[in-house]
C-alpha positions in Angstrom: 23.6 -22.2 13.7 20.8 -21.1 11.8 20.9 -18.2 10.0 17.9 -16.0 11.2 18.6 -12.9 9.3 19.8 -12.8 6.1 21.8 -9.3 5.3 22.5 -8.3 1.4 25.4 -5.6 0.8 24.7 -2.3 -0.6 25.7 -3.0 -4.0 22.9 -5.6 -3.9 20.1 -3.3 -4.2 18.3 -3.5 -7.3 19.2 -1.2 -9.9 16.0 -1.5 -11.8 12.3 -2.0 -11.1 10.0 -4.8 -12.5 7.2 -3.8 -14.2 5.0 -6.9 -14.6 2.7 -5.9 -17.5 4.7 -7.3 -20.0 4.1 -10.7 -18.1 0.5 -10.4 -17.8 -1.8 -12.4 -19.8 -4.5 -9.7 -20.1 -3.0 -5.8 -19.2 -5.3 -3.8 -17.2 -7.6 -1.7 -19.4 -6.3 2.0 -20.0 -7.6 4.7 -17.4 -10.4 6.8 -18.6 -11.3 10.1 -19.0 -14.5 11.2 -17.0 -15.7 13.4 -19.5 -15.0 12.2 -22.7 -14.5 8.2 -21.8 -12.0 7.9 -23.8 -8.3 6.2 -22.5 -6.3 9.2 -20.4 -3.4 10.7 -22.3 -0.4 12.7 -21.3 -1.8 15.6 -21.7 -4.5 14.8 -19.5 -2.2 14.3 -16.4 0.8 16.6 -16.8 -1.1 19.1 -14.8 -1.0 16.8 -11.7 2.2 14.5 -12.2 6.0 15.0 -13.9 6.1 13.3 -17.6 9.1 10.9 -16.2 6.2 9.1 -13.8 3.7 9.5 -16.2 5.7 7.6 -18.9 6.0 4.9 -16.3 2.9 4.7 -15.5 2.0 3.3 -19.5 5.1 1.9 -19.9 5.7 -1.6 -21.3 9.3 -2.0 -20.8 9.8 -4.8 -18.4 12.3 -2.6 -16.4 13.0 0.6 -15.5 15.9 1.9 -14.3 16.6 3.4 -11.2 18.0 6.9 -10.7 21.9 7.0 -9.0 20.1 9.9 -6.7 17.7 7.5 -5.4 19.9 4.9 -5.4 22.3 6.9 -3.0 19.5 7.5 -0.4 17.6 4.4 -0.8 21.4 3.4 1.0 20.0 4.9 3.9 18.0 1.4 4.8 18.1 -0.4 2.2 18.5 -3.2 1.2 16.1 -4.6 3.9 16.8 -7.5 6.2 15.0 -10.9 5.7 14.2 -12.8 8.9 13.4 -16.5 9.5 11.1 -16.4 11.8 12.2 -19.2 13.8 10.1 -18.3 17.5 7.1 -17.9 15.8 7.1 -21.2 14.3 8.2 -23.1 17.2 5.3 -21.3 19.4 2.9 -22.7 16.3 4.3 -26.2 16.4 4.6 -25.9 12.5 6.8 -27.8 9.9 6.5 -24.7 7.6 9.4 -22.2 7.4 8.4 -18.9 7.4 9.9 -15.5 6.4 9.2 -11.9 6.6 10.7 -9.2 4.6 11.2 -6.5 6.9 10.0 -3.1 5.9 10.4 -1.0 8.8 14.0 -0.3 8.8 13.1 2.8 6.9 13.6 6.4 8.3 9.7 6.3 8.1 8.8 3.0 9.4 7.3 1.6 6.4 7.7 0.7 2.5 6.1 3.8 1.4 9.8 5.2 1.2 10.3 3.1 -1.6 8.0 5.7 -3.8 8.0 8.5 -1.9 12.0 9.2 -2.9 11.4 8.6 -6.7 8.8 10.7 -6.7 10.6 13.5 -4.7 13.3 13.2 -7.2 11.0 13.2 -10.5 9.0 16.1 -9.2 12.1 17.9 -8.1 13.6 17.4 -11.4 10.4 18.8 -13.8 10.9 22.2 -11.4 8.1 21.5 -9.0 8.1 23.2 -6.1 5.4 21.5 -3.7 3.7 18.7 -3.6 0.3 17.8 -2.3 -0.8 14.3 -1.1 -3.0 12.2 1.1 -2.8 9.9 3.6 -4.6 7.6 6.1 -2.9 6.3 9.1 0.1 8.4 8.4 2.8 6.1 6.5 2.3 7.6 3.4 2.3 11.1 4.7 5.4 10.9 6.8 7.6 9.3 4.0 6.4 12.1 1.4 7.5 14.8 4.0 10.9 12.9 4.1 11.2 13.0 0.6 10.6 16.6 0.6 12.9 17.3 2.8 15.5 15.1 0.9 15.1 17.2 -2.1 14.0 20.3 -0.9 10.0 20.0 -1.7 7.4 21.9 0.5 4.8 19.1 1.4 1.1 19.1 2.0 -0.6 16.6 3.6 -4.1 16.0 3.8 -4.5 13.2 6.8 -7.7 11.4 7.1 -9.8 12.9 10.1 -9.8 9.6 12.0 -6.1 9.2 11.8 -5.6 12.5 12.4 -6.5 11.7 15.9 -5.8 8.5 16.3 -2.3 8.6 15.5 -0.6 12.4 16.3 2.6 10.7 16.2 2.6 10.4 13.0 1.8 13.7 12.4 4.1 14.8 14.4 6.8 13.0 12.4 5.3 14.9 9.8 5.9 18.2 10.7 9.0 17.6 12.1 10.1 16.8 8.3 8.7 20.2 7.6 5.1 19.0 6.0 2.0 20.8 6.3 -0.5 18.6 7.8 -4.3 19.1 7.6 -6.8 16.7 9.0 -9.2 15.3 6.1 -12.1 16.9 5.1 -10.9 20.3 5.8 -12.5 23.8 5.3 -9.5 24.5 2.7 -10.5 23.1 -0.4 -13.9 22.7 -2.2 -14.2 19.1 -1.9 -13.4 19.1 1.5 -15.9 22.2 2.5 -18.9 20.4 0.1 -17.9 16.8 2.4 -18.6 19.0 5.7 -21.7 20.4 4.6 -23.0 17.0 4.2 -21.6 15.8 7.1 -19.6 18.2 9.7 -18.7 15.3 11.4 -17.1 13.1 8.3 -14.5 10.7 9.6 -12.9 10.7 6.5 -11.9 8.7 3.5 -8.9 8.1 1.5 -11.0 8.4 -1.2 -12.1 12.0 0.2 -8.4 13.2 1.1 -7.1 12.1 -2.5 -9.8 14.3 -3.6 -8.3 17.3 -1.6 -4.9 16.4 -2.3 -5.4 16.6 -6.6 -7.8 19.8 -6.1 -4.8 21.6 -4.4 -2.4 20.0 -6.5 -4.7 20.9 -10.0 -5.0 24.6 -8.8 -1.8 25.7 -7.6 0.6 25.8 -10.8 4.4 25.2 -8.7 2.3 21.8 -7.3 2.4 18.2 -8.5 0.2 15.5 -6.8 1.7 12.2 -5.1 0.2 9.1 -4.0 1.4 6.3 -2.4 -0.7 3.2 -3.6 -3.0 2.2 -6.9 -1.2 4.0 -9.9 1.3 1.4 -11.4 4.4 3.5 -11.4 3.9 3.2 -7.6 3.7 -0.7 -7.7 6.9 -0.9 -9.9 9.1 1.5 -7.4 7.8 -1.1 -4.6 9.2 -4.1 -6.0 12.4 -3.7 -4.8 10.7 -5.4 -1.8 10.4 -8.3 -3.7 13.5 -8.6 -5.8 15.9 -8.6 -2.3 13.7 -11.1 -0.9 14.5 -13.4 -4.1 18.4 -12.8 -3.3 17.8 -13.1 0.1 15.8 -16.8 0.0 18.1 -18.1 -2.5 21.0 -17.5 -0.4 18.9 -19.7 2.1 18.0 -21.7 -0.4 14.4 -21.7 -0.6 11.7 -20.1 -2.5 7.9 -19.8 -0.9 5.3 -21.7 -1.9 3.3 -18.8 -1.0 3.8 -15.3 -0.7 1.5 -13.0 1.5 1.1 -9.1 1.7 -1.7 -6.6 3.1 -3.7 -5.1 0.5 -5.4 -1.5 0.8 -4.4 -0.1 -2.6 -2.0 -2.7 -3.7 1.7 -1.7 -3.5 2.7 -3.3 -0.4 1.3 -6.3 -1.6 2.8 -5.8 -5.1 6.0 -5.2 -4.0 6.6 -8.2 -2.4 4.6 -10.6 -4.6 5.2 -8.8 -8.3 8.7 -10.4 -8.7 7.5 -13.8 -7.6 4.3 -13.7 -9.6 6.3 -13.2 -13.1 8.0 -17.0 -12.1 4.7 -18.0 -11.4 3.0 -16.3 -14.9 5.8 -18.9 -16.7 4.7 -22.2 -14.8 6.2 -21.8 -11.1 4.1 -23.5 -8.1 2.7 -20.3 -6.2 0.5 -19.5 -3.8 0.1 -15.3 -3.8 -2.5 -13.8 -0.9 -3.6 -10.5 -0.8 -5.1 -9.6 2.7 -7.6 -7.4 3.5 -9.8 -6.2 6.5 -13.7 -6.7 6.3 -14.5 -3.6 7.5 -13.1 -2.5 3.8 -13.7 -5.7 1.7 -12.6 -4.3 -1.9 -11.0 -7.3 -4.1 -13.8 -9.8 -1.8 -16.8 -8.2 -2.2 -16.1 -5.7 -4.6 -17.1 -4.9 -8.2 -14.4 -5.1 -10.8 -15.6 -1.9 -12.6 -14.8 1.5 -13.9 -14.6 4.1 -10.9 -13.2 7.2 -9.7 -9.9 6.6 -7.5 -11.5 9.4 -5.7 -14.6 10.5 -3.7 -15.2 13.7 -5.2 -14.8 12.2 -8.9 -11.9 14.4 -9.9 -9.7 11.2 -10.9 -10.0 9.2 -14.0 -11.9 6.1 -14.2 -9.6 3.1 -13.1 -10.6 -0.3 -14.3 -10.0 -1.9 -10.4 -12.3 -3.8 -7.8 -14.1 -0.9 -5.7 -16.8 -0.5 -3.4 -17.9 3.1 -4.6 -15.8 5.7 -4.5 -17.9 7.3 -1.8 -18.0 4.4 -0.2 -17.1 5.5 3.8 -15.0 2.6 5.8 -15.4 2.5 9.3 -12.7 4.0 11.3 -10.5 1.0 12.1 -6.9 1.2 13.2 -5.5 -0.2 10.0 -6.0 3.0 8.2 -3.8 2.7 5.3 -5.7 0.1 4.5 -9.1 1.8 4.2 -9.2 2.5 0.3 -12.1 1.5 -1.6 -10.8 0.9 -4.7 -7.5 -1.4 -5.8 -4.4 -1.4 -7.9 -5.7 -2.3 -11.5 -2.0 -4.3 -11.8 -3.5 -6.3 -8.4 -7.2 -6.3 -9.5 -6.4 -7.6 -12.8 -4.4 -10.2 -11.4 -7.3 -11.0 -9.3 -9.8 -11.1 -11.8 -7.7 -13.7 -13.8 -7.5 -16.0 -10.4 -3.8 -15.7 -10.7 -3.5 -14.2 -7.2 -6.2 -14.8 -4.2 -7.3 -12.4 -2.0 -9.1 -13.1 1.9 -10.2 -10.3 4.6 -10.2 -10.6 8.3 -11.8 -9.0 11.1 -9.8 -6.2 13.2 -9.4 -8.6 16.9 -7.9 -11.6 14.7 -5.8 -9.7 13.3 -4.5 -8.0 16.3 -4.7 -11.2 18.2 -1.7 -12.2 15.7 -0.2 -8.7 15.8 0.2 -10.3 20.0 2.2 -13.2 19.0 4.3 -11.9 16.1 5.5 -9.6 19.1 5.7 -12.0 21.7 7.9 -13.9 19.7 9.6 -11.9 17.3 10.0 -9.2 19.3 8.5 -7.1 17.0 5.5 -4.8 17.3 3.9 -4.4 14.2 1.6 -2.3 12.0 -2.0 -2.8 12.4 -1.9 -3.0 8.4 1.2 -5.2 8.2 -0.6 -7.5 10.8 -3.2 -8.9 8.5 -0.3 -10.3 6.7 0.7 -12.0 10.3 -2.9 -13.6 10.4 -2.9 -15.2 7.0 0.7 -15.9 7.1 0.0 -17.6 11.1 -3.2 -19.5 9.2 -1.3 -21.1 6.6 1.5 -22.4 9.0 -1.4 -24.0 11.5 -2.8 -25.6 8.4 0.8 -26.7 7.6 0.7 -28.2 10.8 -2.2 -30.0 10.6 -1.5 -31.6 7.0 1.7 -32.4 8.4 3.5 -30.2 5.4 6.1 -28.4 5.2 5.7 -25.2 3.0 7.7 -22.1 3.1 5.8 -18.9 3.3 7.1 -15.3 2.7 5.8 -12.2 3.8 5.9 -8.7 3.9 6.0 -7.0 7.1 5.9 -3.6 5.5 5.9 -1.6 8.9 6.6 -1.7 12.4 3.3 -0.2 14.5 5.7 1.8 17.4 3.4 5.0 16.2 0.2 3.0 16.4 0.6 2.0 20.2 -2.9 3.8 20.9 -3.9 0.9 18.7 -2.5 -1.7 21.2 -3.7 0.0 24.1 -7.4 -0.2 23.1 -7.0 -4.2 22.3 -5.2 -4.8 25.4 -8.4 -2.5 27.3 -10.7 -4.5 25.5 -12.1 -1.1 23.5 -11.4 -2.5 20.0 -14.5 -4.0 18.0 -15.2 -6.0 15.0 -17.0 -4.6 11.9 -17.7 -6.4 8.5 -19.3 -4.3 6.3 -22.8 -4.8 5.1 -23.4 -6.5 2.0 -26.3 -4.1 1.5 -24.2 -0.7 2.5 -22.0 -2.3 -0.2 -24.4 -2.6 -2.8 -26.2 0.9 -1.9 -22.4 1.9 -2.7 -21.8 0.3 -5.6 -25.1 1.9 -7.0 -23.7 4.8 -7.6 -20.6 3.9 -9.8 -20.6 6.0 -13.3 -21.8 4.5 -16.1 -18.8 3.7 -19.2 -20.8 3.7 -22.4 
């Protein structure tokens, strides 16, 4: 029989991250600083992050090795099964063979473990005694306040407003780690008050709660700032996604001719693809696909420009395709996905066509969300599910060329907290949005100007 899970041992998990810059053929240009314009230093981030993350972050060392600590709790779930989805292709009547890297064996649901206990660890290890972070639909947020608790970190968490409600769960989850939780804008820091002013009934932004999370973080002197997407070191700590899922195929022994992740601000997408890509920089036959909802179109009908990674420009300029850092998303369900800028690793790799990027709207994608779980028994993310969709496209066009093809991706959550979600499709309350090109441009208006 068939295997349809394919189980490494514990002393199979990767012992070092890949850092892809070394493979790339152009490097993302350096971050800025807003005031001067001039490429970001150490000096310039020490007051937000440890010096261990920040020399990752411009490192050019292929890989970096990972701590014994983390190693030892990454144990907790990892490594991650791969499955052969074998139902879902027979329901599609499809010669290709796909797989999905599941991500949601962690304590938290998600992949945003994979960073959250590094940074823990780092932070923990510079004497910090709090950390302050964002997050939208609540993955990010609930793995940070596991780390915390891990290694004895107080937690902040500033949740986007519209996830905030959406999805208590989550919060709850939270707090039951021992995080703080405040729904995003709040009346407790400046960026958050001046957002309410303008708008007392602001939804929300990632953009606006990373902007909350590095005030508090920048003004408290026992606090460091997290996040779980964009920055590089955070891409490098997810490819452990990636490098299991090369064991894993070549015990079955395949490789994908195309590899598919959701794409918000890059990590979950970088960790699965990142590994695969560097076979494909040296000549390999891939296909990588970056997904990404309409509602929050960044790498398709974004500017690849210099722009804040946050609303209230407190950030340094990131070379990445963005639509406006106070461009406002719709309040969709796939809320780790409403970022408006993207990794500069993923948006570099964009720019240079050497990975392609497609958005869908929200009922498609949920429509696929209903068949992963009627077959695989699975219920998934909203954000994970636009990785379904594309993943479920390619196998019907399989099917219709008569190929076969295998296809790999990365369900990087399950969506058991994001039932409210599935209640609304099912009640027929959910609704498309695709944003307007002109809201878009009258966005992308505004972005500084790099002399």
């Amino acid at each position: 029989m068939q295997e349809t899970k394919i189980i490494l041992s514990e002393k199979e998990i990767p012992r070092q991250w890949y850092n892809i810059t070394p493979d790339m053929p152009n490097p993302p240009k350096p971050p800025l600083h807003p005031g001067t314009q001039q490429p970001v230093g150490p000096d310039d981030l020490k007051a937000i992050f440890p010096m261990a993350l920040i020399e990752q972050e411009v490192s050019t060392q292929r890989w970096i090795d990972i701590p014994e600590e983390v190693l030892d709790i990454y144990t907790l779930w990892r490594p991650s099964p791969l499955f052969r989805a074998k139902r879902l292709e027979a329901f599609l009547k499809t010669p290709a063979r796909i797989y999905y890297k599941y991500e949601g064996v962690s304590p938290a649901g998600s992949h945003k473990p994979n960073t959250a206990i590094p940074q823990a660890y780092y932070n923990k290890k510079a004497g910090i005694k709090r950390i302050a972070t964002e997050t939208g639909a609540g993955q990010w947020g609930s793995s940070m306040a596991l780390a915390g608790t891990m290694f004895g970190l107080d937690v902040t968490v500033y949740m986007v407003k519209v996830s905030y409600s959406q999805k208590p769960y989550r919060r709850i989850a939270m707090e039951t780690w021992g995080a703080t939780v405040h729904p995003s804008p709040s009346t407790i820091t400046n960026s958050g008050r001046k957002a309410l002013e303008l708008d007392p009934n602001n939804p929300g932004s990632l953009g606006l709660a990373i902007s909350e999370a590095v005030e508090d973080a920048a003004t408290h002197p026992d606090t460091n700032y997290a996040l779980g997407s964009v920055l590089n070191h955070v891409v490098y700590h997810q490819s452990v996604i990636g490098l299991e899922a090369k064991k894993q195929l070549a015990i079955a022994g395949e490789y994908p001719d195309i590899v598919i992740g959701c794409c918000g601000g890059g990590s979950n997408f970088g960790g699965i693809a990142f590994p695969f890509l560097a076979d494909k920089i040296n000549g390999k036959e891939l296909r990588a696909i970056a997904v990404e909802p309409s509602s929050c179109p960044t790498l398709t009908k974004g500017d690849f420009r210099y722009d804040f990674g946050d609303t209230a420009g407190l950030t340094p300029f990131l070379m990445m395709y963005t639509l406006g850092h106070d461009f406002m998303p719709p309040g969709i369900h796939a809320g780790g996905l409403r970022y408006h800028g993207d990794s500069p690793l993923v948006s570099q790799l964009y720019k240079d066509g050497i990975i392609e990027a497609r958005a869908y709207r929200q009922l498609t994608v949920f429509e696929a969300a209903m068949v992963f779980a009627k077959t695989e028994a699975i219920i998934p993310a909203p954000e994970s599910s636009h990785a379904i969709r594309a993943a479920i496209d390619e196998a019907l066009l399989c099917k219709e060329e008569g190929k076969e093809k295998c296809i790999l991706f990365n369900l990087s959550g399950h969506g058991y907290l994001d039932l409210a979600a599935y209640d609304d499709y099912l009640n027929g309350k959910l609704v498309d949005f695709e944003y307007p090109d002109e809201s878009i441009k009258e966005s992308l208006a505004k972005l500084p100007v790099i002399k």
